[in-house]
N, C-alpha and C positions, 0 to 999 in steps of 0.2 A: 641601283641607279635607274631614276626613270626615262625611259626614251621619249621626246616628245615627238608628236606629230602637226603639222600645220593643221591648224583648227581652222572653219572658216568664219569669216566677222558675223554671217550671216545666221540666226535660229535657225534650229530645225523644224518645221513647218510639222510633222509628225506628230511631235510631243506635246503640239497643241489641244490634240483631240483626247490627254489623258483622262477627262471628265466622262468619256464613254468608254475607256479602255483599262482603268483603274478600279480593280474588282473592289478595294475598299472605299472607293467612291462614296457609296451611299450612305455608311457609318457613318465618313468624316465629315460629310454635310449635313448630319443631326447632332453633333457635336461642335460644329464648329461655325461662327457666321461665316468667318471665309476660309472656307475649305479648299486645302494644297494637297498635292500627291502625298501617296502612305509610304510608308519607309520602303514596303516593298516595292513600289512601283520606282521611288527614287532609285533604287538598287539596279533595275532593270535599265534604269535610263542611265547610271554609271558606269555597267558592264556594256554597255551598247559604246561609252566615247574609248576616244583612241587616245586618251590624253587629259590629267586632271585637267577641273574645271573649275573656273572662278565663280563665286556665287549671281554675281551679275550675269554673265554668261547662263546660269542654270534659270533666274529668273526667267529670263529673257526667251529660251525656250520652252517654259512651260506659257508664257505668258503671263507672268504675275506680277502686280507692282501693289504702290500700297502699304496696306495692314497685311495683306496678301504675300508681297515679297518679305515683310518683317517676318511672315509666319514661317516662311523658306527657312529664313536664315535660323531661326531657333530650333527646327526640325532638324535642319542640318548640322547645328550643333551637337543636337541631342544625340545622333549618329554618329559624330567622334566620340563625345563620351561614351556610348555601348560599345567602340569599336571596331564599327560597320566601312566608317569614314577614318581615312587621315589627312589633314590640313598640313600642307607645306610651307615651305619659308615664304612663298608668293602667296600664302591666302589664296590657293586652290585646293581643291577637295579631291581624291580617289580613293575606291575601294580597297580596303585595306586587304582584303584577300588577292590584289591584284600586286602586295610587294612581298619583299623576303621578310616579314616580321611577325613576331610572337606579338597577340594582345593578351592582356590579363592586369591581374589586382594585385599589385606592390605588397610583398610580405617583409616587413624589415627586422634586423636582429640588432640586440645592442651592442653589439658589436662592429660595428659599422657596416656589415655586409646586409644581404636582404636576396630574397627569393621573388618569379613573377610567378603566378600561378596563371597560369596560361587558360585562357576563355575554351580551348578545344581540349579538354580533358588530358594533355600530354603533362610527359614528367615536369617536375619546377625546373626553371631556366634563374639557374646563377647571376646574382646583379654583384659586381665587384664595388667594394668601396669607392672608385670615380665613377661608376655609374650611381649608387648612391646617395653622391651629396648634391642631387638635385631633386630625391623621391622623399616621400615619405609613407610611412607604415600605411595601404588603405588604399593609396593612389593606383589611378588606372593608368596602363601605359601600356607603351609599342617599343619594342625590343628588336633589334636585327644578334641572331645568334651566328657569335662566330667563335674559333679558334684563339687564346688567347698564348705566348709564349709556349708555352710550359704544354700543348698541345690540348688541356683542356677547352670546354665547350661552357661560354658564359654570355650573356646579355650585354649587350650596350644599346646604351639611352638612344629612343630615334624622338619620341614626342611625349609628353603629358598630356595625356587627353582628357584626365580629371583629376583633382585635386579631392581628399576625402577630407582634408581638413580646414574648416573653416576659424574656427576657435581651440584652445590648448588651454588646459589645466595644471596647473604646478606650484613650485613652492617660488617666491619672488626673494631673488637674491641682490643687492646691492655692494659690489667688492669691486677696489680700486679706481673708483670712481665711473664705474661701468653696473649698468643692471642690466639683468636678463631673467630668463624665467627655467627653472630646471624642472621639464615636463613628468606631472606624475605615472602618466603613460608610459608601462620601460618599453615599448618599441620602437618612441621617439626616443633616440638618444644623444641628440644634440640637442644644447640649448638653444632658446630664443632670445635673441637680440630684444632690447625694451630700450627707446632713445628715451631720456632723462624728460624731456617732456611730453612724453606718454604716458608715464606712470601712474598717475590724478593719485589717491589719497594708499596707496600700496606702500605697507614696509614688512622689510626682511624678517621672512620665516613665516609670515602669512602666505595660504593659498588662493592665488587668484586667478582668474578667466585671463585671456589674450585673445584679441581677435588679430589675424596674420594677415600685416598689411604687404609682404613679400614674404616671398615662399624660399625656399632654398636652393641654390644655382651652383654653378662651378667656382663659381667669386664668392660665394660670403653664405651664412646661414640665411635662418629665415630670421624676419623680425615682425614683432606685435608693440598691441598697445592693448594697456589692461581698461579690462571693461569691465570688471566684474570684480569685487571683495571678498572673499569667500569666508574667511578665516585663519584661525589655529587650524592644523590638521586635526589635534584630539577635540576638536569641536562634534559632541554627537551629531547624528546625521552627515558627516563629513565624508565617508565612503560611499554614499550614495550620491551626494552632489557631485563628488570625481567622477563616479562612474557613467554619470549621465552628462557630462561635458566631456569624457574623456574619449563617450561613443558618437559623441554630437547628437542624443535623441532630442529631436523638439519635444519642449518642456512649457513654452508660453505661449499661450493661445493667441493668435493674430486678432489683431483689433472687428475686421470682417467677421470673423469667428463669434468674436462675444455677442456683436450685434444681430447678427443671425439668429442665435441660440437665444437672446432674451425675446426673441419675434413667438417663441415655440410656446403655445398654449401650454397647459397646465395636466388638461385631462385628455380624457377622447367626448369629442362633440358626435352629435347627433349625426352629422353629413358623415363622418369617417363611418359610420356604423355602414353602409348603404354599402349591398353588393358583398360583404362579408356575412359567412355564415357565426350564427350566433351559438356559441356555446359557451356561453355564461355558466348555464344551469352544469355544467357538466365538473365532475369532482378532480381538476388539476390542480398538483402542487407542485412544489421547487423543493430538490435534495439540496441543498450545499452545504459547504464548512459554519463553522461557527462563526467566522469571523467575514463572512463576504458580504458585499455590499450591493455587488450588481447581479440580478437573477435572469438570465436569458433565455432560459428554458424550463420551463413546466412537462409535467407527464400526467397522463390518466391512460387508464386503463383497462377492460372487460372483458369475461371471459365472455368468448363467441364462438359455440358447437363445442369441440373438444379442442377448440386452438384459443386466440384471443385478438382482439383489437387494439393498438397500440397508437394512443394518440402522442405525438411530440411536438408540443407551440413553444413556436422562437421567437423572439419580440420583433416587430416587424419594422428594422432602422431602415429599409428600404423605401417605407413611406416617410419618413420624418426626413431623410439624407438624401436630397437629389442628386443627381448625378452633375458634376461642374461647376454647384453649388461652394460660398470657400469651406460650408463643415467637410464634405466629400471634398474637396481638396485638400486639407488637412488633416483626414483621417488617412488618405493617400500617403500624404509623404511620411504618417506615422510606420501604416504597415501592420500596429496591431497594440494592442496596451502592452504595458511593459510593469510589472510586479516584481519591487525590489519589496525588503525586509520592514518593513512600516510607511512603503509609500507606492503608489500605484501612479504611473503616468497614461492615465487614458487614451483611448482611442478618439472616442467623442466627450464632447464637451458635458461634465456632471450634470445637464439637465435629463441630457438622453439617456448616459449610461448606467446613473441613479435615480434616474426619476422615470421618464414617459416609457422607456425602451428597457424598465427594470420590470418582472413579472411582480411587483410585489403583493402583498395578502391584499383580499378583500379589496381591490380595487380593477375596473375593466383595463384591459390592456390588448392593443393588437396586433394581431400576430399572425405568422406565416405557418399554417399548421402541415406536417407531414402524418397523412393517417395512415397506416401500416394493417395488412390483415397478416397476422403469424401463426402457421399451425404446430400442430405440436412438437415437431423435430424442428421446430425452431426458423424455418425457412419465411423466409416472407414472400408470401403468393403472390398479393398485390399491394398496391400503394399508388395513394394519390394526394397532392400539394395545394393549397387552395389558403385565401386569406380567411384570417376570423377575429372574435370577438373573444375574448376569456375573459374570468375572473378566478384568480387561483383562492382556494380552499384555503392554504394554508402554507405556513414555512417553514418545511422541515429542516431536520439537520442530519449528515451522513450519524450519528452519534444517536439518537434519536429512530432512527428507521431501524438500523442495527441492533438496537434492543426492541424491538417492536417486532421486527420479523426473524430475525435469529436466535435472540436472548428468551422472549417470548416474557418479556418484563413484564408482568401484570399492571401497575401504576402507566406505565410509558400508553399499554395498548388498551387503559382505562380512558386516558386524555384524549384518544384518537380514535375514539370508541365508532361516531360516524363514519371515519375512513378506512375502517381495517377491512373490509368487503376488497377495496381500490385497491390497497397496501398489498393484501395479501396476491391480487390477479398480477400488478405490477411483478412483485416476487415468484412467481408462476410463469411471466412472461419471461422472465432475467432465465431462468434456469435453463427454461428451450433454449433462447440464443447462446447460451453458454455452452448448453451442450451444443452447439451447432457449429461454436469456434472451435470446439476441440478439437471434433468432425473435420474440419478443414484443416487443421494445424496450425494455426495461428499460433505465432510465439508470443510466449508470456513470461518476462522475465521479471524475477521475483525483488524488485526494486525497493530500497528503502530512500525517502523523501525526509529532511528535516526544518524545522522550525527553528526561530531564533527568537527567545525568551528575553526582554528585556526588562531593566529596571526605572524603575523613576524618574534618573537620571539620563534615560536614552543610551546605557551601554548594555554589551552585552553581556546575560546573567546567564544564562544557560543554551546548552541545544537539546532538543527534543525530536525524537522522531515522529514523523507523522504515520502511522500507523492505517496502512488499507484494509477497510472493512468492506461486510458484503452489501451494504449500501454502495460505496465509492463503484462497485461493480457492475451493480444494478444500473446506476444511473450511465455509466460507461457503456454499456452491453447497449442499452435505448440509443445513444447517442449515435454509435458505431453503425448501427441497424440503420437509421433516419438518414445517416450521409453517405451511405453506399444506395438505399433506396432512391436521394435525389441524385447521385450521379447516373445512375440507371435510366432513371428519368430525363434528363440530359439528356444520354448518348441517343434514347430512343425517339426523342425530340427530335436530335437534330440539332440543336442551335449550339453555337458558341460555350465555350465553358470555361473555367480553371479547375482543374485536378489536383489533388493530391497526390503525387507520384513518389512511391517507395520502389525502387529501383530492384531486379537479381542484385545479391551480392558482387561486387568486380573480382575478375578472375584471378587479382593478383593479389589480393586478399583471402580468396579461398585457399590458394594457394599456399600461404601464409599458416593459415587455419590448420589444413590438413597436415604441414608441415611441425606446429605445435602438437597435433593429437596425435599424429603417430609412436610416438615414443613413451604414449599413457595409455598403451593399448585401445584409445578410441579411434572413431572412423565416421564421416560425415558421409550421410547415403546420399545417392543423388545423381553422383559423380562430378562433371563438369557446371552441372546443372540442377544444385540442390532443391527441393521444396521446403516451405515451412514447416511442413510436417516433420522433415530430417532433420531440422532445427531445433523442432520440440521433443522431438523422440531421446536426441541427445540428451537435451535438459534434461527429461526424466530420467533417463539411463544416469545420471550423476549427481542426481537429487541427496543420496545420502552420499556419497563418497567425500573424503577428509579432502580433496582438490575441486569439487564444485565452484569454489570462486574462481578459479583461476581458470575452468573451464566457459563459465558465465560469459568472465572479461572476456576473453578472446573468441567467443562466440559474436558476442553484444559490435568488438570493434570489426569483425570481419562483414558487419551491414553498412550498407548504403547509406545516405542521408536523406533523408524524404524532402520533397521540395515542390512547389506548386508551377502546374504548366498546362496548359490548353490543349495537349494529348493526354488521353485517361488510357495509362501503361498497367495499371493496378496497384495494389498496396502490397507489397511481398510480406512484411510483418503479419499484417492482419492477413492475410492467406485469403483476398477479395479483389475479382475479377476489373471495379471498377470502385472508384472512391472521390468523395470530391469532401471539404469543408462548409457546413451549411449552418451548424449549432451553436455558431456563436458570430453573431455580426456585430456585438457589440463590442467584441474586443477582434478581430480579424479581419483585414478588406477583403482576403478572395471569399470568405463567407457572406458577406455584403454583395460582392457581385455575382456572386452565387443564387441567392434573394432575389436580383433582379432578375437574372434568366428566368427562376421560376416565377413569378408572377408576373412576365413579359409571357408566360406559355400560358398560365393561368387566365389573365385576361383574355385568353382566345388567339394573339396572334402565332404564327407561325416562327419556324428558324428567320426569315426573311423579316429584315427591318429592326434589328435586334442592335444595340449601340458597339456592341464589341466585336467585334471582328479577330480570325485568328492572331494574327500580327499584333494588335492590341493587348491580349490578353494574354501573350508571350512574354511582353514587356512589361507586364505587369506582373505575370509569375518571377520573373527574374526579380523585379523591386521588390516582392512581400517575400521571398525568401531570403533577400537579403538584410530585409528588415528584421527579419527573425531572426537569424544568426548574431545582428549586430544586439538585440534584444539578449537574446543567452549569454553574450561574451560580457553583457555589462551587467547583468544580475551575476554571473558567476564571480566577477569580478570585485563585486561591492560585499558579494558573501565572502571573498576568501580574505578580502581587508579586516571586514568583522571576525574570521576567525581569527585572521591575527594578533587583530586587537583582543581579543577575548585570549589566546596563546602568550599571550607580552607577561601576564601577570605569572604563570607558571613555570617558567623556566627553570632548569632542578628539576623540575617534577618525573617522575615515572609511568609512564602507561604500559597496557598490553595495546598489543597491537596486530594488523593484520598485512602482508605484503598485497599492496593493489598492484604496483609497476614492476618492472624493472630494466634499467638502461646500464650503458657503460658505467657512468657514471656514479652508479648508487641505486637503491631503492627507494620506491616511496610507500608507505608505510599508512593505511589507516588506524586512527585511533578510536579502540572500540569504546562503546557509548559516546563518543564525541561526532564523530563521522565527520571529521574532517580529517586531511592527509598533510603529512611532512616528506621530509627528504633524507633518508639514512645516507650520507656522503660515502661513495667507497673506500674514503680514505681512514672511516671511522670503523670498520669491518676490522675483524681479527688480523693481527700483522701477518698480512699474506698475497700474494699478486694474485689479484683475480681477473678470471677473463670470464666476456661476456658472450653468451651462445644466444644468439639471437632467435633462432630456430625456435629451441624452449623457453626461451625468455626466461634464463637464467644465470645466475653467476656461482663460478665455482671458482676456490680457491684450488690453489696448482699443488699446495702443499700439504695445508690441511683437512682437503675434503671438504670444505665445509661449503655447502650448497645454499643460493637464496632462491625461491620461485614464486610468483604469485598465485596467493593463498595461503601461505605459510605464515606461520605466529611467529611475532618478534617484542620482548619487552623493549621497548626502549626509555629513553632518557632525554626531554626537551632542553636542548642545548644554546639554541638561538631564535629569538625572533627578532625578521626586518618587514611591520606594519608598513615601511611606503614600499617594498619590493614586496608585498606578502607571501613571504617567505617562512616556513617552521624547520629549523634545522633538527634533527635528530638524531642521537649515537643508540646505539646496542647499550641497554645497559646491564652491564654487568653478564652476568651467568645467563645466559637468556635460555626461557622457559622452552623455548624449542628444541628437537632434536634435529640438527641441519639436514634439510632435504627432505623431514619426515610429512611435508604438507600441515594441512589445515580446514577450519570449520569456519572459520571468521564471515560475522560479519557487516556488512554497510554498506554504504550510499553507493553506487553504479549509476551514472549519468545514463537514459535511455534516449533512443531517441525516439523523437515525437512524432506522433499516428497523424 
């Protein structure tokens, strides 16, 4: 309950003088024509009232009316949706740290329940089915945790402070003279309400868009209206149109946008040359796949004394993307391109990402180069950032360098006869830093990646692994080197930044860890407070052993998540003091404002006067991480649709297999050469009660001894597939090739996380 106090009608005369007292001051008036207090200063002047405040009232003592007060009010929305703010039944605002309630992001189950994952790292907070049927899967909200009957500890609804969904995907149903939409999303699992003349040209068993014109309350569900035809669900291309509606990525360029982007010259003019150092003449190329289309980074390379010079030009979307501009606005709210199975959702609009701000051959391009002096143990002395001018050499490919510098292809290093002097210093550079990760202990998990092979017809024909060569390495080793160099650069600046921040592992995961390795005679050195090097030392130590996968997994989930933030904490993977993203602005915003920092230093000025400010670029690490995450769930998502579909046609069939999981409930099971996974159900196990040890993440039967763990071989038997729930059900088949408990060599795809 909040207490109120008598407020008086009168401003506070104080809060007038915020314009000299508000450290983000000076940012927000190079950003803004009419510039309003920062969130932190609002925060200040919330913990200072005795009593929520109505927004007239907040106007009124900063002074603001106008475009001015409009900007109040959006600001202060913005603040309920992070969290910061809760808005009461009276349309007044208080600090949400000033009541009894949990904030965080709505996790729903289809089962009608749902978890809050709570904004201050504590354990999930239980939402029961009536708190529930007013959230949905995404949504941000304020929870008062109490006592329920039964004496457990659950959530109840206090506010919505955002809504994650604005549109819903699904199949369009019309029964008993009622339609609605049964969302393909399984975490939404109620359907949507469709009033009969919403529908525009929708019928049963087609997949179509909804846009939610009420959300879901104590009274009734939510309801839409369809905006969108999509099709048959077996319509190729169909798993990626869900999955990119189902995560809401924007997919259609705003009108602003287009007209912006046809404004963008073609080439580089003569005035952009001026104040950029020119290295045309100098021999830069582009590693990438066979199949890429945008190149953001060129390399060159010499050797210098007994070390080398390490040149790295990144296309420079900093000059083409101003800051406020709507392409920077739109690349904003992307967060980062997004690469499904035959389609890319860019970042910026295909003038820039494939043409001006692509390094492609034989033509100038400019760029933001990072030059590196590296000696022979691989360390990098110095380093300095400055804009230029290139024209890259040529366009290699990881497949191509590979037999040039490893294979030692004669025909390959006939055609690249000019560059092999480059190729080979480049190749000389890779090894220092390589040996220099080792040095440190940077873990390196030995990940396999796949491909999805299609046919004519747009379905899927095959999976293929992608296969890491010591090109993929080379150009990673450069990459790694150049964005620990500019966060360095940064911190010694001074100025503003975003980081990439890989977190120690959390303790109740190590915990976890240790509690797996003991009983395999392994041991994680370090103690409380392991290093990467302990991480790797492991690895090696079970490089050959028949249980490496299973030591892998639970090494791999006992990390952190990397995430981007305006403290430089370090990278714990990469075993580096400090780390920021710089190598690719073409598909990443903190790499973009990454950019600016540096040639906000480059040009001469100082930390002071720089557009972003701490608290800015808080808020912005919290958006592009979240962008990412929603980026993975919906690639992983549209991949595991394709497997399915691609699994529909084999049922009967038999594989080897390798255990990845294991829960109460069953095993999950990779299938080798396919590298994708199923679900062995426990109830398809040898007729036996098994119980599950969570410790070793194992199940054993009570009667027959018969053990499952991950990394263990299992033939199995594909039993079922459900393509809209992407689902591969699995039984044991038959006599299976394993001795229970004896382990295994298996192997496949390991989700890593991202440097």
């Amino acid at each position: 309950m909040i207490v109120r106090k008598q407020n008086s009608s009168q401003p506070q005369p104080g809060w007038r003088y915020w314009r000299e007292q508000d450290p983000e001051h000076a940012s927000e008036a190079e950003r803004y024509a009419h510039p309003i207090p920062s969130r932190g200063y609002l925060r200040r002047y919330f913990e200072a009232q005795a009593s929520p405040m109505p927004q007239v009232r907040v106007a009124a003592d900063f002074g603001l009316e106008g475009e001015a007060g409009q900007a109040l009010t959006y600001r202060l929305e913005a603040m309920v949706r992070a969290g910061d703010l809760i808005r009461n039944r009276r349309d007044e605002y208080c600090l949400t740290q000033r009541l009894p309630v949990k904030v965080g992001t709505v996790l729903a189950h289809r089962d009608g329940y749902g978890f809050l994952s709570s904004d201050d790292a504590g354990e999930d907070i239980f939402l029961p089915p009536r708190s529930m049927r007013s959230l949905m899967h995404g949504d941000r909200a304020a929870v008062r945790v109490q006592k329920n009957p039964d004496g457990r500890f659950e959530g109840r609804l206090v506010e919505v402070l955002e809504r994650s969904h604005r549109h819903v995907a699904g199949e369009f149903y019309r029964e008993h003279g009622l339609c609605f939409v049964r969302p393909d999303d399984p975490h939404i699992g109620a359907d949507i309400l469709v009033p009969p003349e919403c529908c525009g040209k929708a019928q049963p068993g087609e997949m179509i868009t909804v846009e939610l014109t009420a959300y879901p309350d104590r009274r009734g569900p939510a309801v839409g209206r369809v905006v969108e035809v999509l099709g048959p669900r077996e319509k190729p291309g169909m798993a990626v149109e869900l999955a990119i509606r189902n995560h809401d990525l924007p997919h259609v360029w705003p009108t602003e946008v287009i007209e912006q982007a046809a404004q963008i010259p073609e080439g580089v003019c003569e005035s952009e040359r001026r104040g950029r150092r020119d290295l045309c003449d100098f021999p830069f190329v582009t590693i990438d796949g066979e199949d890429a289309r945008d190149f953001d980074d060129a390399l060159c390379c010499r050797p210098e004394g007994e070390g080398f010079r390490l040149f790295v030009a990144i296309a420079d979307v900093a000059h083409y993307v101003g800051p406020g501009s709507a392409i920077d606005a739109e690349a904003h709210r992307r967060g980062n391109s997004v690469y499904f199975p035959q389609r890319v959702l860019p970042m910026l609009p295909e003038v820039l990402s494939n043409g001006l701000c692509s390094l492609n051959p034989e033509v100038d391009r400019l760029c933001l180069v990072a030059e590196l002096r590296i000696d022979p143990a691989g360390k990098v002395s110095r380093s300095r950032f400055y804009p230029a001018v290139i024209h890259s050499q040529a366009r290699l490919t990881y497949t191509e360098v590979a037999a040039i510098l490893v294979a030692g292809d004669k025909a390959a290093r006939a055609r690249r006869r000019s560059l092999l002097p480059h190729l080979e210093a480049l190749h000389g550079v890779y090894r220092a830093l390589a040996e220099a990760r080792s040095r440190r202990g940077a873990i390196d998990f030995d990940s396999v990646e796949t491909r999805f092979v299609f046919d004519t017809a747009g379905r899927v024909q095959a999976l293929r692994p992608i296969v890491r060569n010591e090109a993929h390495r080379l150009v990673e080793e450069s990459m790694i080197a150049a964005n620990s160099a500019a966060a360095r650069h940064l911190i010694r600046a001074g100025i503003p930044a975003i980081y990439r921040a890989h977190e120690r592992p959390p303790s109740d995961r190590l915990a976890e860890l240790r509690d797996f390795l003991a009983p395999h005679g392994l041991s994680l050195g370090g103690g409380d407070h392991p290093e990467p090097r302990h991480y790797s030392k492991l690895l090696k130590a079970v490089a050959v052993r028949p249980d490496r996968l299973r030591v892998e997994t639970m090494l791999l989930r006992s990390l952190a998540q990397a995430v981007y933030q305006p403290k430089s904490i370090g990278h714990f993977g990469l075993a580096l003091e400090h780390y920021t993203h710089f190598t690719s602005p073409i598909r990443r915003y903190p790499d973009l404002v990454v950019h600016r920092a540096l040639k906000h230093l480059a040009e001469g000025h100082g930390a002071e006067g720089f557009a972003y400010g701490f608290e800015r670029l808080e808020a912005l690490g919290r958006h592009c991480s979240a962008t990412e995450r929603r980026a993975d769930e919906a690639t992983r998502e549209a991949a595991d649709t394709l497997k399915a579909e691609f699994m529909s046609e084999r049922v009967g069939e038999e594989f080897d297999g390798v255990v990845t999981g294991v829960t109460g409930f069953g095993l999950f099971v990779q299938l080798e050469g396919l590298y994708l996974e199923g679900l062995v159900h426990v109830s398809t196990l040898a007729s036996d009660y098994y119980v599950f040890d969570a410790r070793v993440h194992r199940l054993r039967g009570e009667h027959s001894g018969a053990s499952y763990g991950i990394g263990d071989p299992l033939r199995v038997v594909v039993t079922r597939v459900s393509i809209n729930e992407r689902k591969i059900d699995l039984a044991p088949a038959g006599e299976s090739k394993r001795t229970a408990g004896s382990g295994g060599t298996g192997r496949g795809r390991r989700r890593g996380r991202r440097k």
